[in-house]
DRENVEXTOR-32883 format. One record per residue (C-alpha): chain; x, y, z. Coordinates in steps of 0.1 Angstrom, whole numbers, plus 2048, in hexadecimal, padded with zeros to 3 digits. Example, Ala and Ser with C-alpha at 12.3 -4.5 7.8 and 13.67 -1.06 7.14 Angstrom:
REM DRENVEXTOR-32883
+--------+-----+-----+-----+
! cadena !   X !   Y !   Z !
+--------+-----+-----+-----+
!      A ! 87B ! 7D3 ! 84E !
!      A ! 889 ! 7F5 ! 847 !
+--------+-----+-----+-----+
This chain:
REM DRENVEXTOR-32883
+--------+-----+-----+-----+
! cadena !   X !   Y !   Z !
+--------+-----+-----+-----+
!      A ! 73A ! 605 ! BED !
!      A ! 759 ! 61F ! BE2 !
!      A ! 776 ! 60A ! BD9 !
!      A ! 798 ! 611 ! BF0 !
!      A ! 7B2 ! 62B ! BE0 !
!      A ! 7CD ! 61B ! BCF !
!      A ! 7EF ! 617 ! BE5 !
!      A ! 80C ! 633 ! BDE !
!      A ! 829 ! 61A ! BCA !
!      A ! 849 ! 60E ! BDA !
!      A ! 869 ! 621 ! BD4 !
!      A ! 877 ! 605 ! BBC !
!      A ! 857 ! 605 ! BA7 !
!      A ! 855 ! 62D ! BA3 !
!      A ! 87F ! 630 ! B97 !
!      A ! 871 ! 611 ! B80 !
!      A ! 858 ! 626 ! B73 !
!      A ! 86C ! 646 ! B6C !
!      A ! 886 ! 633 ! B54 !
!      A ! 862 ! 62C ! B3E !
!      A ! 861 ! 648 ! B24 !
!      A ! 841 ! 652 ! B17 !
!      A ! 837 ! 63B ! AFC !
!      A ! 83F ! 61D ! B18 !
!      A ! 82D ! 62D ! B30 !
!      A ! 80B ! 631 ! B1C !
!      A ! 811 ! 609 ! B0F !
!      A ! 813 ! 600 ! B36 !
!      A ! 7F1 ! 612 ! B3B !
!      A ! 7E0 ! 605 ! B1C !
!      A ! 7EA ! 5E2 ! B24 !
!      A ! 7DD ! 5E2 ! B48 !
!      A ! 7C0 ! 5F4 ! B48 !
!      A ! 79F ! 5ED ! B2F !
!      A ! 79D ! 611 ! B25 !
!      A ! 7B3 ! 62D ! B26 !
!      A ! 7A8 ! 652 ! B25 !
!      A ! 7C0 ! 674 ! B24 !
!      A ! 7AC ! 694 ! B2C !
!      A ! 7B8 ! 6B3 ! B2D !
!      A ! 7B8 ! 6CD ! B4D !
!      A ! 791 ! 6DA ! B3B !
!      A ! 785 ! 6B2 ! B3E !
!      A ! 785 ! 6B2 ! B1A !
!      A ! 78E ! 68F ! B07 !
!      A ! 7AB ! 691 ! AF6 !
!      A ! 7B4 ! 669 ! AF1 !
!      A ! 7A8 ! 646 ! AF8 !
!      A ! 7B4 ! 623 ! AF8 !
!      A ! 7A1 ! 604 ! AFD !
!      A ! 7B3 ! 5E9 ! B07 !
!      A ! 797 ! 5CD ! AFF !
!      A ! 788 ! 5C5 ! ADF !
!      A ! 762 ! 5C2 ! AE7 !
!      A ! 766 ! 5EB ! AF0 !
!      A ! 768 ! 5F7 ! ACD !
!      A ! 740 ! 5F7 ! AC6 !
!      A ! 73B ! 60A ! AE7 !
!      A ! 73E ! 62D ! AD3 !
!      A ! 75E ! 635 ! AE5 !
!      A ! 76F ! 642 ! AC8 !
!      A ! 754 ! 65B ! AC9 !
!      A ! 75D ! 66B ! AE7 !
!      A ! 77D ! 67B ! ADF !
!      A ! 778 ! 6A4 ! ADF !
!      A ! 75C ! 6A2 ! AF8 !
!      A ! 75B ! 6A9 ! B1E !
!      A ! 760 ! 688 ! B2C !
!      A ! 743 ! 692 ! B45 !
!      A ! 730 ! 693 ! B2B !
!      A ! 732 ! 670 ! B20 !
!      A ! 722 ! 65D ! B3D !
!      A ! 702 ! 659 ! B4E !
!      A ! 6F1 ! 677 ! B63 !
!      A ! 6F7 ! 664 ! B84 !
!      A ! 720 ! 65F ! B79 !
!      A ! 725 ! 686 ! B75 !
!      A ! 72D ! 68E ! B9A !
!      A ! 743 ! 66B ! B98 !
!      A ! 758 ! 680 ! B77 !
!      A ! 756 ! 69B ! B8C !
!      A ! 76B ! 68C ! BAB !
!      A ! 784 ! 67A ! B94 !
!      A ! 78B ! 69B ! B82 !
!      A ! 78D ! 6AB ! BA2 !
!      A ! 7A5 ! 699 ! BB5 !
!      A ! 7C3 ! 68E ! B9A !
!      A ! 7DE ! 69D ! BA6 !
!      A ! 7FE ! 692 ! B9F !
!      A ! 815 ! 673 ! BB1 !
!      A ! 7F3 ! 668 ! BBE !
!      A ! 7D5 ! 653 ! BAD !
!      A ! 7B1 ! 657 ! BB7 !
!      A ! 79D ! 63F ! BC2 !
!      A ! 787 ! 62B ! BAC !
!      A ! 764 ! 633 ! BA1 !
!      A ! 74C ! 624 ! B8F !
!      A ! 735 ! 635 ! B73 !
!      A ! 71E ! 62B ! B59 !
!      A ! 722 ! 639 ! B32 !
!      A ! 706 ! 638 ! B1C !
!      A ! 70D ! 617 ! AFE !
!      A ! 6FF ! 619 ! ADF !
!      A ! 6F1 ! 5F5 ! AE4 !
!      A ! 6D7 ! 601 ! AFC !
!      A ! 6E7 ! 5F4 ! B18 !
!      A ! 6FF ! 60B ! B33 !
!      A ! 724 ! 607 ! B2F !
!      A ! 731 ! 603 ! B55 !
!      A ! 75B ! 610 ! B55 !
!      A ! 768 ! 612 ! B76 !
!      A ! 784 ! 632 ! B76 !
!      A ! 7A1 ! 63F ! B85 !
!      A ! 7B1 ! 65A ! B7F !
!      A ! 7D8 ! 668 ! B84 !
!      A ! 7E9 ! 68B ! B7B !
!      A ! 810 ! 685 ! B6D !
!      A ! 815 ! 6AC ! B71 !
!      A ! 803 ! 6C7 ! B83 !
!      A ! 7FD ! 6D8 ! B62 !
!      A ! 7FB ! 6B9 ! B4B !
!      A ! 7DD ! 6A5 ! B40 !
!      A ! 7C7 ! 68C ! B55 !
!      A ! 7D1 ! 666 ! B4C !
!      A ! 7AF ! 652 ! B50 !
!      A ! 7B5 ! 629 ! B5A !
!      A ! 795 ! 615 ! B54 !
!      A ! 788 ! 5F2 ! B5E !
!      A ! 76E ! 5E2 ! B4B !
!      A ! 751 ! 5DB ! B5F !
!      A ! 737 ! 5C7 ! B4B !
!      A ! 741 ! 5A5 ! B52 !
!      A ! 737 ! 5AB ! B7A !
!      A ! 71C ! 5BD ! B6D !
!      A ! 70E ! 5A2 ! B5C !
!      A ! 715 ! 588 ! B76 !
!      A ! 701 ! 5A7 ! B91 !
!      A ! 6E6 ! 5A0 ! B79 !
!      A ! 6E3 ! 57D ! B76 !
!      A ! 6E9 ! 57A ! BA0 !
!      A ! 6C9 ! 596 ! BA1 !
!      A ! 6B8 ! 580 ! B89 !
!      A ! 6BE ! 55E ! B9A !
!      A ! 6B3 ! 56F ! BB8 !
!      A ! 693 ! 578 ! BA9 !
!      A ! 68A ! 558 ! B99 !
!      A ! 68E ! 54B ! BBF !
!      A ! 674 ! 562 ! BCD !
!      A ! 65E ! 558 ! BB3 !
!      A ! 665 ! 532 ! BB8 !
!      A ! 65D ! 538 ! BDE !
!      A ! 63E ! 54A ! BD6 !
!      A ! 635 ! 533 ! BC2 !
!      A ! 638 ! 515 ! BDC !
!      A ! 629 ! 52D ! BFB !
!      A ! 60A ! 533 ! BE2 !
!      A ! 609 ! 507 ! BDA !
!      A ! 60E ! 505 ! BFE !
!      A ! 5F4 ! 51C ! C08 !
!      A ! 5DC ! 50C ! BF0 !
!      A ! 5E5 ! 4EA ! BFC !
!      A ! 5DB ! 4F5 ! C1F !
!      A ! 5BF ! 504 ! C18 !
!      A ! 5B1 ! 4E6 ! C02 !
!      A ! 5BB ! 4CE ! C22 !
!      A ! 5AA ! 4E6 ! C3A !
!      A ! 588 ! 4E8 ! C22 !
!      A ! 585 ! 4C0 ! C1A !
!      A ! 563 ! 4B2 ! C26 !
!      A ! 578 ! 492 ! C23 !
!      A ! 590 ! 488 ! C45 !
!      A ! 5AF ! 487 ! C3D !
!      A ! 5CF ! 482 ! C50 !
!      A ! 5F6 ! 483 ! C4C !
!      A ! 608 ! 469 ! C57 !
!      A ! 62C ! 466 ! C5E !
!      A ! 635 ! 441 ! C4C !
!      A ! 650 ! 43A ! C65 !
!      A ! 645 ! 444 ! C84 !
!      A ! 61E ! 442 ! C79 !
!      A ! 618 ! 464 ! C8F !
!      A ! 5FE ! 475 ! C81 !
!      A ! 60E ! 499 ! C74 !
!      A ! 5EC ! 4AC ! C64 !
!      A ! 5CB ! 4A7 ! C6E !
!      A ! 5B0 ! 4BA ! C5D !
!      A ! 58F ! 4C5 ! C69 !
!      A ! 57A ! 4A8 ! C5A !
!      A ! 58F ! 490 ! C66 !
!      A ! 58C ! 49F ! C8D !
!      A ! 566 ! 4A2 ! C8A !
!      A ! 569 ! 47B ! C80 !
!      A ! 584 ! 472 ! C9B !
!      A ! 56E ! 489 ! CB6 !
!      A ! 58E ! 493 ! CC3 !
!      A ! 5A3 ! 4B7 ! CBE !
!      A ! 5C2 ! 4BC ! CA8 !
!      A ! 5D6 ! 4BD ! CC8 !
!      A ! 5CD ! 49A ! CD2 !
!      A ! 5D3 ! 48A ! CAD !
!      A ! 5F5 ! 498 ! CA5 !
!      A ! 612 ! 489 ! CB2 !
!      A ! 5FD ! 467 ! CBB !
!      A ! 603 ! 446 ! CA9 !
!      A ! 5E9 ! 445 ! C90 !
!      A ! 5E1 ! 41E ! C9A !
!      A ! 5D5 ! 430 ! CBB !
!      A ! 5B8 ! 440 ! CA9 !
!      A ! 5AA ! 41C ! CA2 !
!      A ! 59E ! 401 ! CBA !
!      A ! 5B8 ! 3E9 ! CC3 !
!      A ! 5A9 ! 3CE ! CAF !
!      A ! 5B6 ! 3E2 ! C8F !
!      A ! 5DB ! 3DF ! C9C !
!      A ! 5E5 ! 3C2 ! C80 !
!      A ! 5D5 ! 3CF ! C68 !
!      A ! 5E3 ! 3F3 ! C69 !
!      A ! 606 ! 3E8 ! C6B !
!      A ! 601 ! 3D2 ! C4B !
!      A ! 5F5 ! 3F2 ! C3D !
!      A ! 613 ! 407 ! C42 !
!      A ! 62A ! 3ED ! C3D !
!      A ! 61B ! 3E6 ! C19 !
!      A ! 621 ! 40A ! C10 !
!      A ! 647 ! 407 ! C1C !
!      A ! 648 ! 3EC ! C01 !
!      A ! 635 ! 3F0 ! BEC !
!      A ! 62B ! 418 ! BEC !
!      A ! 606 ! 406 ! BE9 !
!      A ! 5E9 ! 3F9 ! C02 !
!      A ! 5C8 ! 3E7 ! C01 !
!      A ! 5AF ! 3FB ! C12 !
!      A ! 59E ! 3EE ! C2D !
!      A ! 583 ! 3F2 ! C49 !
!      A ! 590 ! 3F9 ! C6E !
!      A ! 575 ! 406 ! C8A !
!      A ! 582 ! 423 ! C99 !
!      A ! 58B ! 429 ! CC0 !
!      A ! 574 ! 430 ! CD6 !
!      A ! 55A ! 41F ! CC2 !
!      A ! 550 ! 43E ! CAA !
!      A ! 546 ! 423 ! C8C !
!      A ! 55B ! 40F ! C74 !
!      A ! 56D ! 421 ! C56 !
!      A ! 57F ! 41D ! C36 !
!      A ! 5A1 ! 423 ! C37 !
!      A ! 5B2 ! 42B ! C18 !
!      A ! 5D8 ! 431 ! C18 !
!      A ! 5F5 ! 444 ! C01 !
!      A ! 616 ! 447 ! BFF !
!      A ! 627 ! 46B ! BFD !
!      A ! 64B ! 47B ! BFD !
!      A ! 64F ! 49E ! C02 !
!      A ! 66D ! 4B2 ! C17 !
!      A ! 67E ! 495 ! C1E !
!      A ! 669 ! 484 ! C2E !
!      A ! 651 ! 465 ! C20 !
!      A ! 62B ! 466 ! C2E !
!      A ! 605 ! 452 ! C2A !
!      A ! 5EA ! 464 ! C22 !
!      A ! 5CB ! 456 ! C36 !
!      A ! 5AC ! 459 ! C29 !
!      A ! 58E ! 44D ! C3F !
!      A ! 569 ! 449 ! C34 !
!      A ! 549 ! 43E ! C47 !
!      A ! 53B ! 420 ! C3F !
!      A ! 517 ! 42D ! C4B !
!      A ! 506 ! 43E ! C36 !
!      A ! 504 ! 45E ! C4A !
!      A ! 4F6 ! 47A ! C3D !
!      A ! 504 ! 490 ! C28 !
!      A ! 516 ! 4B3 ! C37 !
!      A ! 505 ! 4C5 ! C1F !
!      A ! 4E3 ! 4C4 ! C18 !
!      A ! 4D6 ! 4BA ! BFA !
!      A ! 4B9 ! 4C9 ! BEB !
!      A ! 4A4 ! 4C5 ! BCB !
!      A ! 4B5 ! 4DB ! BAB !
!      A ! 495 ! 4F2 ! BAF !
!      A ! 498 ! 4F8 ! BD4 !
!      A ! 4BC ! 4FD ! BD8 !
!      A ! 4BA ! 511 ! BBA !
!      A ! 49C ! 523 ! BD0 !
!      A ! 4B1 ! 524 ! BF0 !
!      A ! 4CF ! 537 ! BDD !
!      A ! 4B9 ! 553 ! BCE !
!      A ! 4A9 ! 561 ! BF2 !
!      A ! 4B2 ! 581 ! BF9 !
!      A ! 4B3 ! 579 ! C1B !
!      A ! 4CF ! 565 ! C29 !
!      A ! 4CC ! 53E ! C2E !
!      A ! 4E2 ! 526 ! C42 !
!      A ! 4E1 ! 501 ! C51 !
!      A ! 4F8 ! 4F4 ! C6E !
!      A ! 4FC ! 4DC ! C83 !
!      A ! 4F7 ! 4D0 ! CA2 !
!      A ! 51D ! 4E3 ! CAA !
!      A ! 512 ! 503 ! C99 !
!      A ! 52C ! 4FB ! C79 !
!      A ! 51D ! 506 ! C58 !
!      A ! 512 ! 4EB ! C3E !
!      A ! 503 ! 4FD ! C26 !
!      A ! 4FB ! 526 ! C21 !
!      A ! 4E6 ! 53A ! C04 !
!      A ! 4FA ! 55A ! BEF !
!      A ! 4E6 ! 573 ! C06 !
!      A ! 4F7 ! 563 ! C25 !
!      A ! 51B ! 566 ! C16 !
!      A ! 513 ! 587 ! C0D !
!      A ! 50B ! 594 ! C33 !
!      A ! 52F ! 581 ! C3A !
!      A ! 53F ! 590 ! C23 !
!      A ! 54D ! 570 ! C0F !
!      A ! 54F ! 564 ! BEB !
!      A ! 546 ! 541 ! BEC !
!      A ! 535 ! 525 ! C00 !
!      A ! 557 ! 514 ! C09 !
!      A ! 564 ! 52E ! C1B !
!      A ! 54B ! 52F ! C37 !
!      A ! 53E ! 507 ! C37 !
!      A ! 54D ! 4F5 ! C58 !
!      A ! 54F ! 514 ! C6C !
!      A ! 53B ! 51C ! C86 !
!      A ! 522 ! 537 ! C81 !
!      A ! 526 ! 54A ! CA1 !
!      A ! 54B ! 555 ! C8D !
!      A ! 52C ! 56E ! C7B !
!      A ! 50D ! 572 ! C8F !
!      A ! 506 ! 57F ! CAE !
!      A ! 513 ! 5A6 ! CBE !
!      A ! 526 ! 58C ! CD5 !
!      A ! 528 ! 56D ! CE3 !
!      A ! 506 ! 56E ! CF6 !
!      A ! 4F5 ! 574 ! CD7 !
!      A ! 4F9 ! 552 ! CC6 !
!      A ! 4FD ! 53E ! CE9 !
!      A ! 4D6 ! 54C ! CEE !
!      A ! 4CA ! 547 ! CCC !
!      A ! 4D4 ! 523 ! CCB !
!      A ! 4C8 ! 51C ! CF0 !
!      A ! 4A7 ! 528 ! CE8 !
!      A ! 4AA ! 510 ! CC3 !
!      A ! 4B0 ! 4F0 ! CDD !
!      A ! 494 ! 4FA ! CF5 !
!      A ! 479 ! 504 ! CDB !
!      A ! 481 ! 4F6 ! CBC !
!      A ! 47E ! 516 ! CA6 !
!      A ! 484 ! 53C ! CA9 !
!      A ! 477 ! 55A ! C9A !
!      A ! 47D ! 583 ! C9C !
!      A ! 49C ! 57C ! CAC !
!      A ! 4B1 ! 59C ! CA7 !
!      A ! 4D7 ! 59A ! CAA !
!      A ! 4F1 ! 5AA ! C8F !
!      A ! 509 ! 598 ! C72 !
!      A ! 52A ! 5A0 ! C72 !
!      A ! 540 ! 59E ! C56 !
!      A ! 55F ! 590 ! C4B !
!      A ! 56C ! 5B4 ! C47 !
!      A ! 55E ! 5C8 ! C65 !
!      A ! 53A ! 5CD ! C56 !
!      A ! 51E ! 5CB ! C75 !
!      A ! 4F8 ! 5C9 ! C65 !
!      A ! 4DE ! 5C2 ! C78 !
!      A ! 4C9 ! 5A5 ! C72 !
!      A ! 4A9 ! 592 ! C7D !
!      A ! 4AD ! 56C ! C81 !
!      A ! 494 ! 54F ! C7F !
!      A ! 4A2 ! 52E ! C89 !
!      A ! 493 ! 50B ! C85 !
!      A ! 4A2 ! 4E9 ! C93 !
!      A ! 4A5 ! 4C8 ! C86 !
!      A ! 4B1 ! 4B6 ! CA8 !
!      A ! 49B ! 497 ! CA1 !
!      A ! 4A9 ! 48E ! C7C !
!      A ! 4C5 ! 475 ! C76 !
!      A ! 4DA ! 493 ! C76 !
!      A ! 4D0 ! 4B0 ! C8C !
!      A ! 4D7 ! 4D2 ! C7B !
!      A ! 4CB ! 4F6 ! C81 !
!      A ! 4BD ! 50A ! C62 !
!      A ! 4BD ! 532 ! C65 !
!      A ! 4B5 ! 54D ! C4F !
!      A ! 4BE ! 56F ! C54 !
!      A ! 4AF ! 58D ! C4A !
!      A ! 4C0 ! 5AF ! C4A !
!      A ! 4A8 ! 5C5 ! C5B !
!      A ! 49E ! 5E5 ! C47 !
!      A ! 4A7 ! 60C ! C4C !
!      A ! 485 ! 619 ! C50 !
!      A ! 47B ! 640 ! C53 !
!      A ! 46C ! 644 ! C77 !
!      A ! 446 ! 642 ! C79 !
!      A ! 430 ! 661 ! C7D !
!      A ! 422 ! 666 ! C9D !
!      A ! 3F7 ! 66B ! CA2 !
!      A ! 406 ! 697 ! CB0 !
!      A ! 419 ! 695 ! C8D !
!      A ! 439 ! 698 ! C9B !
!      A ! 452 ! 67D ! C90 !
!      A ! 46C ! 665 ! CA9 !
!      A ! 48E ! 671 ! CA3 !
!      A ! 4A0 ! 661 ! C84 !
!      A ! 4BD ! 648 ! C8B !
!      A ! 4D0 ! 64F ! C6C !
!      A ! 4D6 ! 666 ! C50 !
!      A ! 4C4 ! 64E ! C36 !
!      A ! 4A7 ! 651 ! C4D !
!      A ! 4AA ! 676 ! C4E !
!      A ! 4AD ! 679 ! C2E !
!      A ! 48D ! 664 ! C26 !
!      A ! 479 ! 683 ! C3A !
!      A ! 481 ! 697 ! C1E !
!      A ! 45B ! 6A0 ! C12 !
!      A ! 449 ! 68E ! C2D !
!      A ! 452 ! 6B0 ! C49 !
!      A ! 45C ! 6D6 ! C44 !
!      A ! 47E ! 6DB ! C3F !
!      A ! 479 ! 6EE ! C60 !
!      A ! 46C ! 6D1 ! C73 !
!      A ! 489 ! 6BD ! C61 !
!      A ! 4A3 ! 6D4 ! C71 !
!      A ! 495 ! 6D3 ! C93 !
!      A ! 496 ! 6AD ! C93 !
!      A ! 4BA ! 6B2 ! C86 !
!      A ! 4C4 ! 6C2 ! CA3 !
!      A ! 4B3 ! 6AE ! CB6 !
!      A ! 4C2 ! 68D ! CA9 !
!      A ! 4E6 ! 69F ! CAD !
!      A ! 4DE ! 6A8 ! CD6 !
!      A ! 4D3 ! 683 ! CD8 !
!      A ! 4F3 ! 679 ! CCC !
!      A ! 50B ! 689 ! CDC !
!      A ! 4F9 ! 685 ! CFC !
!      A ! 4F9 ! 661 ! CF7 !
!      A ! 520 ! 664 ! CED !
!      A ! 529 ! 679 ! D0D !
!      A ! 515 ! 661 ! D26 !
!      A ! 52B ! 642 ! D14 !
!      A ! 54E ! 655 ! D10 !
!      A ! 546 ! 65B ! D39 !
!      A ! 53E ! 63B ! D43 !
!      A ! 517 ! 648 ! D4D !
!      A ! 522 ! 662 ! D63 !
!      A ! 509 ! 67F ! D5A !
!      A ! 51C ! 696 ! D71 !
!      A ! 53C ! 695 ! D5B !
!      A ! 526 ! 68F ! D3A !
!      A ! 515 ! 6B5 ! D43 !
!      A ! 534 ! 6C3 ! D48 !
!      A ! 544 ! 6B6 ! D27 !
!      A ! 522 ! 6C0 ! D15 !
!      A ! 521 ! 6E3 ! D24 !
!      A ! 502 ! 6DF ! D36 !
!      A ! 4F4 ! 6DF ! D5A !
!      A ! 4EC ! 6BE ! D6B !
!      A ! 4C7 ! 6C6 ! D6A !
!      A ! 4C8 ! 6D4 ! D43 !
!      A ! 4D5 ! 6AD ! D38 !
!      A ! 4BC ! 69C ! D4F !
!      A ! 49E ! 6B6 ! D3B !
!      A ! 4B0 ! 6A8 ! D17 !
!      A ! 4B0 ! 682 ! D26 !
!      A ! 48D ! 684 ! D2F !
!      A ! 485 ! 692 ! D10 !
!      A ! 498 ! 67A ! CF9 !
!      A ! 491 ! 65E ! D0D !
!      A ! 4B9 ! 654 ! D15 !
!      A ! 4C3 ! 643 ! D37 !
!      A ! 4AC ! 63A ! D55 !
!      A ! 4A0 ! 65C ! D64 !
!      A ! 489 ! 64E ! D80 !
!      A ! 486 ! 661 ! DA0 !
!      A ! 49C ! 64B ! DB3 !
!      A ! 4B9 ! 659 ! DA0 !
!      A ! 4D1 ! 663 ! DBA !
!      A ! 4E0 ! 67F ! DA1 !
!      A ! 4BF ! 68C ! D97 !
!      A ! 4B7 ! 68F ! DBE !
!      A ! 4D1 ! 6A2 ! DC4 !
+--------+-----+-----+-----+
């Protein structure tokens, strides 16, 4: 921001100045400004004072003789420029700021203004000494950074702390030790409760329980008020979903003091992931075709490298507890068909459907499908095979379907004349764009032959012949 002009002196102070003879006068500048210039009418340096002891190692004395443009920074000249400019006398300019090279490495910030005595005298230079707000700029641009990096640095912990709450096999919730309202709820801990987050936060966590449990869960939290410790203990929970272990902590964190609540089954149940011998897990990992195991809700257990690669993920954590339709299926029939068929039959084969990946990847696939509804924990199994880009088979009259990509075409190569090869080119192109005009118009082959150039009858003929649409004779537009 440009720093006001100074204000024109009273009448009092300008008779006071002009009983000052010269020596006073240039002792009044010296003493309150922190360095003094005199250039002459050519902005040449013909004197300097420096009111301030630390300036002596800035090279100052060396710029006497030189164009005082010449002794600052590239981005200060048109600053020189402006204070040369506009002394003039009974007036000062306005102050600037600019920048002179130091031989300590650092920049040497003078803030100048400039005044004219006489038309055709020299240019008196006033300077300010700028480096103690410099360095306090610095040290505010500094703190500021180290701030940033301190609230990156708790976003990241807090990012990792969610992510490690959302992930835990074990249930888990976040109690507040006042109020006991349940504040955090993750997924474990809803698949245990059988109820979703938006029934579990805000309730009183002694509401989760059977009533029974009332006694013993306020002795709980009132332990950790005392103490900051608590016995675990076994409390069935409401509803009558089984008995658990409740294990309790005491926390402080913005403020506020909560319990950790840990809850474990008492039943053995069976594990969420499967465990298999060292050989056939090891087995299991290697396919090349993708392996998976749900259960009975479609959430993933356990998945092979091959099945993380069609998702487009890095490891096993990131895809166990959710649901496999978030990947397979070209919608939402897909999977609701493949699993109806799992719970009639038992087992599924050639089922063909498509992957899609985390990041917008589609591949189609082929799916068997086994279930194990009659175990003490009923889970689906899968695998899933990407189905391979073949070249099309030769016909018995030699000719060959047309190819449905260029890898395909390009597989032809040797197998057909290069002459042959181009017709089918061509061929594949009409297809195409045929195809492409029929879906851009909604089906309407009247609009479609227009857009292609063609007569109504000429795209029927290349229909027919390519096999595209339903080209019976009760078509009402190939009737008419």
């Amino acid at each position: 921001m440009a720093s006001p002009s100074p204000r024109r002196p009273s009448p009092a102070l300008q008779q006071a100045a002009g009983l000052l003879d010269g020596e006073a006068a240039g002792l009044l500048i010296a003493a309150t400004s922190d360095l003094s210039l005199v250039v002459d009418h050519h902005g040449i340096i013909r004197d300097t004072m420096t009111g301030r002891a630390d300036l002596e190692g800035q090279g100052i004395e060396t710029w006497l003789g030189k164009p005082w443009i010449d002794t600052v920074t590239v981005e200060s000249r048109p600053k020189i420029d402006a204070l040369l400019r506009d002394a003039a006398p009974g007036t000062m300019t306005r102050w600037r700021q600019v920048n002179h090279p130091s031989p300590t490495g650092t920049d040497l910030p003078i803030r100048y203004a400039t005044l004219r005595p006489r038309q055709d005298g020299p240019i008196i230079v006033v300077g300010q000494d700028l480096r103690t707000i410099a360095a306090l700029q610095r040290r505010l641009a500094e703190t500021q950074q180290a701030l940033e990096r301190d609230y990156d640095r708790l976003r990241t912990a807090e990012t990792r702390y969610k992510l490690l709450f959302q992930l835990s096999g074990e249930p888990v919730l976040v109690v507040d030790a006042g109020t006991r309202r349940v504040t955090e709820i993750n997924p474990a801990a809803m698949r245990l409760l059988g109820r979703p987050q938006k029934r579990v936060i805000g309730q009183d966590a002694a509401d989760l329980f059977d009533a029974g449990s009332l006694r013993d869960l306020q002795n709980l939290f009132a332990g950790l008020r005392v103490t900051g410790q608590a016995t675990d203990l076994v409390a069935p929970l409401a509803g009558g979903r089984g008995d658990v272990r409740v294990s309790a902590s005491l926390f402080r964190g913005e403020g506020t003091t909560s319990v950790l609540l840990r809850l474990a089954t008492l039943v053995a149940a069976a594990p969420e992931r499967i465990e298999f011998g060292r050989g056939a897990l090891d087995i299991i990992q290697r396919m090349p075709e993708g392996f998976v195991v749900t259960d009975a809700s479609r959430r993933i257990l356990t998945a092979n490298t091959a099945f993380l690669d069609l998702t487009q993920h890095a490891t096993e954590e990131q895809v166990r507890g959710r649901t496999l339709d978030n990947w397979l299926g070209r919608g939402e029939t897909d999977a609701l068909a493949l699993f109806a068929m799992l719970r009639d039959h038992g087992s599924v084969r050639h089922f063909s459907t498509a992957m899609r990946g985390q990041y917008g990847s589609v591949e189609e696939v082929e799916v068997a499908a086994v279930s194990t509804s009659h175990a003490d924990q009923p889970c689906f199994g899968f695998t899933v095979r990407a189905t391979p880009r073949r070249a099309a088979p030769v016909h018995a009259s030699g000719g060959h379907d047309l190819p449905r990509s260029v890898e395909q075409m390009t597989e032809l190569v040797g197998r057909v004349s290069m002459k042959a090869l181009v017709r089918e080119t061509t061929d594949l192109i009409e297809k195409l764009c045929i195809e492409a005009a029929l879906r851009i118009t909604r089906d309407n082959r009247a609009s479609a032959a227009e857009m292609l150039g063609l007569s109504r009858q000429g795209l029927y003929a290349k229909m027919r012949r390519y096999g595209i649409g339903d080209l019976d004779g009760n078509d009402p537009e190939l009737t008419s």
